[in-house]
C-alpha positions as CSV (number, residue, x, y, z in Angstrom):
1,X,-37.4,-135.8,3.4
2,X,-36.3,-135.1,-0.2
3,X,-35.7,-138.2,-2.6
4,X,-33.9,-137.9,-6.2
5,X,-35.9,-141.1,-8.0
6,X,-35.2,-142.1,-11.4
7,X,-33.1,-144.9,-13.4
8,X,-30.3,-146.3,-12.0
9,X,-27.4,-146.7,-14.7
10,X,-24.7,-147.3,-12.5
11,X,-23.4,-147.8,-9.2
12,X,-19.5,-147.9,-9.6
13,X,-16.4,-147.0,-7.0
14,X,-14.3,-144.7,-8.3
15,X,-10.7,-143.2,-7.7
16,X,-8.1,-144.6,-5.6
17,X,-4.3,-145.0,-5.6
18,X,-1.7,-142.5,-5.3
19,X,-1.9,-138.6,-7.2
20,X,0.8,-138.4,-9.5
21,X,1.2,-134.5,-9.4
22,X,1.0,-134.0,-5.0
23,X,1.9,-138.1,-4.0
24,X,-0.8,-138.1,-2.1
25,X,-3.3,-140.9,-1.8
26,X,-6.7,-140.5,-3.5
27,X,-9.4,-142.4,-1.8
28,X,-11.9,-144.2,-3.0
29,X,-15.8,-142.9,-4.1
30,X,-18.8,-144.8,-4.3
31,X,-20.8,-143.0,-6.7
32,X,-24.2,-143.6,-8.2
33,X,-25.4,-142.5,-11.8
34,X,-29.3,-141.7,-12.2
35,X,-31.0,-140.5,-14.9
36,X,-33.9,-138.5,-14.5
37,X,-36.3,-136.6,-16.4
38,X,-36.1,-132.3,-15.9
39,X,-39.2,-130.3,-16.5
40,X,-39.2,-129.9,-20.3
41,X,-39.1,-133.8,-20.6
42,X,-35.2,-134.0,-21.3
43,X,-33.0,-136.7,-19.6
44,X,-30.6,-135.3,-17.0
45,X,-27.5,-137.7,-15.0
46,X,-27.2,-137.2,-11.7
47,X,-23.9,-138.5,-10.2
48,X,-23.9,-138.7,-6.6
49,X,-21.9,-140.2,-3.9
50,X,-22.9,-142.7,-1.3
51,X,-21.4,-144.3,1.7
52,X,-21.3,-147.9,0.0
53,X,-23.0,-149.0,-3.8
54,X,-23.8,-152.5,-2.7
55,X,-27.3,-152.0,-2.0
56,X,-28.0,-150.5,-5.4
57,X,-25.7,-153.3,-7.8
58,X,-28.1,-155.3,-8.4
59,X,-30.3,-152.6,-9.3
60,X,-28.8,-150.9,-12.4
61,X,-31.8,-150.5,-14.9
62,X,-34.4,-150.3,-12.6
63,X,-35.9,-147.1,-10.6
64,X,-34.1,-146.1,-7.6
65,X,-35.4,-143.6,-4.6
66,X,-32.5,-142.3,-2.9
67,X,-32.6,-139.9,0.1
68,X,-30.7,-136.4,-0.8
69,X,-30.1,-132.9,0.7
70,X,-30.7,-130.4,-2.1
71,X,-28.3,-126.9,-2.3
72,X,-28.1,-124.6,-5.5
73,X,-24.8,-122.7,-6.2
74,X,-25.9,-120.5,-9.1
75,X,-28.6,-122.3,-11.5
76,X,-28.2,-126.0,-10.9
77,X,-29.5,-127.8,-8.0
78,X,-27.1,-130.1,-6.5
79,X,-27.8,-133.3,-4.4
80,X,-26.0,-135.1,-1.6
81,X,-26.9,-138.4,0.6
82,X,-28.8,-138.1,3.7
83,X,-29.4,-141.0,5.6
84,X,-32.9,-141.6,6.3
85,X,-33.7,-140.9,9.9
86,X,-36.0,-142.8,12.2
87,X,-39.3,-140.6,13.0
């Protein structure tokens, strides 16, 4: 199991409502912000979705571990929720 930990800095829900150019409706995203350190020492964000923020809104300012699958599509490496899974 893989976890992105570092600072949480915020745990919002974004989007919604209608899309003015196609009319159709835009659905909502519960997204997390966490910074992290890379390997020279510089901050990096790290915006990612989640199924729900509520668990982590109390937590903004404080150290997260959140479970991720990892995939790179040219240099970066992206992130993505995985749910933990019982052993």
């Amino acid at each position: 199991m893989l976890f992105l930990i570092g600072t949480l800095r915020a745990a919002a829900t974004l989007g919604g409502g209608i899309s003015k150019k196609t009319g159709e409706v835009v659905p909502t995203r519960p997204v997390l912000q966490v910074e992290t350190l890379d390997n020279r020492g510089l901050v990096q964000m790290t915006t990612i979705t989640v199924p729900d923020v509520t668990a982590y809104q109390g937590k903004v300012g404080q150290e997260v571990k959140i479970p991720v699958r990892a995939w790179a599509t040219g240099v970066p490496v992206n992130f993505v929720y995985e749910p933990v899974q019982a052993a």
